[in-house]
C-alpha positions as CSV (number, residue, x, y, z in Angstrom):
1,X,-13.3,18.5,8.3
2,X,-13.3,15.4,9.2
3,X,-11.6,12.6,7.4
4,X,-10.7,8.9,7.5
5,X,-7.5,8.1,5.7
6,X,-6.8,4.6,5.1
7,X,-3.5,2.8,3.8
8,X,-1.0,-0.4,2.9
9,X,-3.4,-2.3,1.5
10,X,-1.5,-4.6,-1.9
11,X,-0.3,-7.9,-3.0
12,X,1.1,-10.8,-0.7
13,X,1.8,-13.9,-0.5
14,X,-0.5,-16.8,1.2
15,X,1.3,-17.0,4.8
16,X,2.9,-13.3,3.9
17,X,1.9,-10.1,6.2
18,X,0.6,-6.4,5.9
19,X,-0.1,-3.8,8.5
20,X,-3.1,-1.4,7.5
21,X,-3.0,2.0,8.7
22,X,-6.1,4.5,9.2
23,X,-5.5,7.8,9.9
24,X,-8.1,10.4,10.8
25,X,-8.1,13.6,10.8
26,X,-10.7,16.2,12.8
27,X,-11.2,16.0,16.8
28,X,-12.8,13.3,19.3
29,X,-11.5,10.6,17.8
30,X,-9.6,9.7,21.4
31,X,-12.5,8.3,22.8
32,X,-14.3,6.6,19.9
33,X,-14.5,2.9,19.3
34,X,-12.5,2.2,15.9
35,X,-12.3,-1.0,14.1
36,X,-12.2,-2.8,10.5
37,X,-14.2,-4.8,8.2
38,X,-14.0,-6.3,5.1
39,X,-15.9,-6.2,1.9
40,X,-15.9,-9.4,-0.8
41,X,-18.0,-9.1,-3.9
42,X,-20.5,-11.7,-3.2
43,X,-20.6,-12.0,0.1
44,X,-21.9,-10.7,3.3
45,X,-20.0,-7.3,4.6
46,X,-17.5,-9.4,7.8
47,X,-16.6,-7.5,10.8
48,X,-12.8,-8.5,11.5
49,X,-11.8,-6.5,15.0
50,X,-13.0,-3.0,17.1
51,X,-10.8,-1.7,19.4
52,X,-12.5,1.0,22.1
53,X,-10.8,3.8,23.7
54,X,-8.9,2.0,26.2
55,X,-7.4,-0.4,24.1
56,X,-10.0,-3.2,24.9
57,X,-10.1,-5.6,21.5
58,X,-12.5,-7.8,19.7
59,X,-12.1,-10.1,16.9
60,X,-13.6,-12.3,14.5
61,X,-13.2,-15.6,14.9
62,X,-11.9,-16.0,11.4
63,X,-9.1,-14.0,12.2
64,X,-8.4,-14.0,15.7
65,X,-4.6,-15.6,16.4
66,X,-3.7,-13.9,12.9
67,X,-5.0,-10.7,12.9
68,X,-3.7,-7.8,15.8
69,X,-5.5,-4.4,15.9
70,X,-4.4,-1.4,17.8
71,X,-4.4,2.4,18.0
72,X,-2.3,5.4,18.7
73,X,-4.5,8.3,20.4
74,X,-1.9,10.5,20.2
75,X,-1.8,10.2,16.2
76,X,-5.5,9.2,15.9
77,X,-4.6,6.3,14.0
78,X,-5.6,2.6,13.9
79,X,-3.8,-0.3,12.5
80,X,-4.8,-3.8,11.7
81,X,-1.5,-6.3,11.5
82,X,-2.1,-9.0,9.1
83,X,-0.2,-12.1,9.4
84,X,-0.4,-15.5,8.2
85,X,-2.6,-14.2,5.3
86,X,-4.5,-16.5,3.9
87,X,-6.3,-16.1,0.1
88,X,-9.7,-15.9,1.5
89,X,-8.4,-12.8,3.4
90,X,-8.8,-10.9,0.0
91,X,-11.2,-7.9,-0.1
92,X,-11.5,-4.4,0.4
93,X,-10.7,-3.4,3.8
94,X,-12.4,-0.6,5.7
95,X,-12.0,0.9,9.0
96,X,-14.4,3.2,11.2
97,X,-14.5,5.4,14.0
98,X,-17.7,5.5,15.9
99,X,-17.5,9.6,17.3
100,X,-19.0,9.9,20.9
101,X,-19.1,13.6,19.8
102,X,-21.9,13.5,17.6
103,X,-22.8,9.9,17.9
104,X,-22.1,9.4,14.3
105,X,-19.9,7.0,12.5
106,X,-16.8,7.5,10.0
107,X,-15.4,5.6,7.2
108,X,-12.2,5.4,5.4
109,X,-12.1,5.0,1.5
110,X,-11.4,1.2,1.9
111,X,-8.0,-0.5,0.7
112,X,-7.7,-3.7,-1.7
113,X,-5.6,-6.7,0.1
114,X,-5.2,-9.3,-2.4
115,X,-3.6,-12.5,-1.6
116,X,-2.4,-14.7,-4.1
117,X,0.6,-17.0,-5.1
């Protein structure tokens, strides 16, 4: 089955850090384009970074120079470092994995990051 396992989303400090983890589970996900977005109540779904199989990376520009994806094909895991954080950084954080396999796209569960002094 496949399955997208998503975690160390909590509580930090304005200018404090967290690295997100996504984990998933089931086969192809070496060669599938993974990334993260974020989800606000009341405002529009935000893309924040994709990484493709190679390691190429794109970011939002609200948090490029703060924000570091990467990957480990090995593990089939993403990560999304999160330094700097700032309180409008506060949502629900979701990553993906786009399957070449079946040309379908994966979702993890989502985890809260809440930034507040």
């Amino acid at each position: 089955q496949v399955q997208l396992v998503e975690s160390g989303g909590g509580l930090v400090q304005p200018g404090g850090s967290l690295r997100l983890s996504c984990a998933a589970s089931g086969t192809g996900f070496g060669v599938a384009a993974m990334g993260w977005y974020r989800q606000t109540p009341g405002k529009q779904r935000e893309l924040i970074a994709v990484i493709s199989s190679g390691g190429t990376t794109n970011y939002a520009g609200s948090v490029k120079g703060r924000f570091t994806i990467s990957r480990d094909n090995a593990k089939n895991t993403v990560y999304l470092q999160m330094n700097s954080l700032k309180p409008e950084d506060t949502a629900v954080y979701y990553c993906y994995a786009r399957r070449p396999l079946d040309e379908h796209t994966y979702w993890g569960q989502g985890t809260q990051v809440t930034v507040s002094s």
